[in-house]
N, C-alpha and C positions, 0 to 999 in steps of 0.2 A: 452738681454731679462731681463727684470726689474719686481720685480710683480710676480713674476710666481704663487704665491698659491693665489694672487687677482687673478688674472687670469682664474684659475683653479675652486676658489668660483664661478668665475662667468658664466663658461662654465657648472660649474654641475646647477645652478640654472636656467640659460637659456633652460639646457634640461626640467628639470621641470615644468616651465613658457609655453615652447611650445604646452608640452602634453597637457596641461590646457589650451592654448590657452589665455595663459592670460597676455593679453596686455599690461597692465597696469604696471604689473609687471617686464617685459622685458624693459619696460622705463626705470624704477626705477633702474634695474641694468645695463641700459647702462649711465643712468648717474652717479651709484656709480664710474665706471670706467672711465669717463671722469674727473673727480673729481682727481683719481690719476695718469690719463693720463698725467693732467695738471701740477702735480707736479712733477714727472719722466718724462715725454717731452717724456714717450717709444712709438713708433711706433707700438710695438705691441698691447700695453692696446687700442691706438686709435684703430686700425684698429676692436679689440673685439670690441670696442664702437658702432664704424659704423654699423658694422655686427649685433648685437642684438638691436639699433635700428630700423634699414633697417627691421630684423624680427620681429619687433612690428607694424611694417605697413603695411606690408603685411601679419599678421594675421588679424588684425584689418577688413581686407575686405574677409569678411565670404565667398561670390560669388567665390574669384577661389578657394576654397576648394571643389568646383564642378566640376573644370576643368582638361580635360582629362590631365593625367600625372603629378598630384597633389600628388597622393601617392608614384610615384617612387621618386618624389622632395624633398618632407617630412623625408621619412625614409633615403632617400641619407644623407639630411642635419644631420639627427641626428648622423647615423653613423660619419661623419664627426666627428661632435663635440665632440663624445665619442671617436674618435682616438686622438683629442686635446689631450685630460681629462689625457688618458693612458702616451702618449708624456711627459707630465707634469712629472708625477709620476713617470718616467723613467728617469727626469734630461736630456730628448733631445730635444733641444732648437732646433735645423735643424727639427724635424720631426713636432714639434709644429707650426713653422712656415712653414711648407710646405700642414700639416693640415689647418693653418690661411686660407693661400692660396687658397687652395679646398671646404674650406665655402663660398669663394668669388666665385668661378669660379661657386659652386653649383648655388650658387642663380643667377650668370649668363646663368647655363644652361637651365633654365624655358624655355616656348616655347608659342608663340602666344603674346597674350596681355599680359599676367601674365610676360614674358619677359621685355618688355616694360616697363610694370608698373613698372617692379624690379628695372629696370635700371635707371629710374628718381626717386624711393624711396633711393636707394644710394648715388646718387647724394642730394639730398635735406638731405639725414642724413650725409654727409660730412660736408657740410653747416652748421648743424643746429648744428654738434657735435664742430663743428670748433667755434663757435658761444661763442660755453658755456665752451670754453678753454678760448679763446678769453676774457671772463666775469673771468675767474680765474688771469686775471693779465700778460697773456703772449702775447707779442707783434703782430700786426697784419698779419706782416709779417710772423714772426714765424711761426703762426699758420697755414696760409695759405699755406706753404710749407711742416709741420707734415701730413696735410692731402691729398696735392695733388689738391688745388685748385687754384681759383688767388683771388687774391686781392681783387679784383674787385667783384666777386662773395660773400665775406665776407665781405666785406662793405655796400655793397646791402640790405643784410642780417640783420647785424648788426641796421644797420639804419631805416630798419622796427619793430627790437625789442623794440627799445629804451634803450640798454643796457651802451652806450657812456654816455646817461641822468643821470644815479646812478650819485648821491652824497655826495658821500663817508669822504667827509671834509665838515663839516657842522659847522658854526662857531657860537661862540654869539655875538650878538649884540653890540656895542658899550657900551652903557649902562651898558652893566651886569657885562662886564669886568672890565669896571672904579670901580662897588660894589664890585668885588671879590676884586681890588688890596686894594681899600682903608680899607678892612676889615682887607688884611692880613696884611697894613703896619699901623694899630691903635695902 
């Protein structure tokens, strides 16, 4: 476990973000933590990534906050995240990850459509998290084994963002160079 007070920022701000319902927001911190994901390669900061992604999509659709067993779902996840938060502050790494855990299986537990939906927003925010590791410089493979997908799927991916296209080595021209050397060797 790497991160642990990133972690912990971002479990208390995600509680926050939820209450509010504020999507935007829950973006913003799953990509601050894809950001150090990318840098510590921890399995844990990814799997925070996914998960408060995954919960920025499934708030974003107001309709199942109408659906029966929306409120046991809701106050389950929080509790969750609030026995993260404790975990942390207690220095246990097993109870943190066993919490990680029970957010994932939470949001597995929905029922009906809201089920469904959960379980292809996961999927699609592995991807998309995997994506933007992937835009930090770490290999395809790599990546694609941090999070549990294939290749195949992050190439797909990849190749509809346009993220390969960045070009990062941008040179000058012919021209400009022969002015730079002849100036500096006058």
């Amino acid at each position: 476990m790497q991160e642990k007070e990133n972690i912990k920022r971002i479990l208390e701000g995600t509680i926050k973000k939820i209450k509010n319902y504020d999507v935007v927001g829950l973006r913003e911190l799953s990509n601050q933590t894809i950001h150090t994901a990318s840098i510590t390669q921890d399995p844990d900061n990814i799997a925070i990534a996914v998960i408060v992604y995954a919960l920025s999509k499934i708030l974003e659709r107001p309709d199942y906050r109408q659906r029966p067993g929306w409120n046991k779902f809701y106050k389950g996840l929080i509790n969750e995240i609030e026995h993260a938060i404790y975990a942390i502050g207690k220095q246990d790494d097993a109870h943190l990850r066993f919490h990680i855990e029970r957010i994932a299986k939470k949001l597995d537990s929905a029922s009906g459509k809201l089920k469904k939906y959960i379980r292809e927003v996961i999927i699609k925010a592995k991807v998309n998290k995997a994506s933007r590791i992937y835009e930090h410089g770490i290999s395809m493979e790599k990546t694609a084994k941090l999070l549990g997908i294939t290749m195949w799927e992050l190439a797909g991916y990849v190749g509809q963002t346009g993220i390969p296209d960045v070009n990062f080595a941008k040179t000058m021209d012919i021209k400009d160079r022969i002015k730079i050397a002849e100036e500096i060797f006058k």
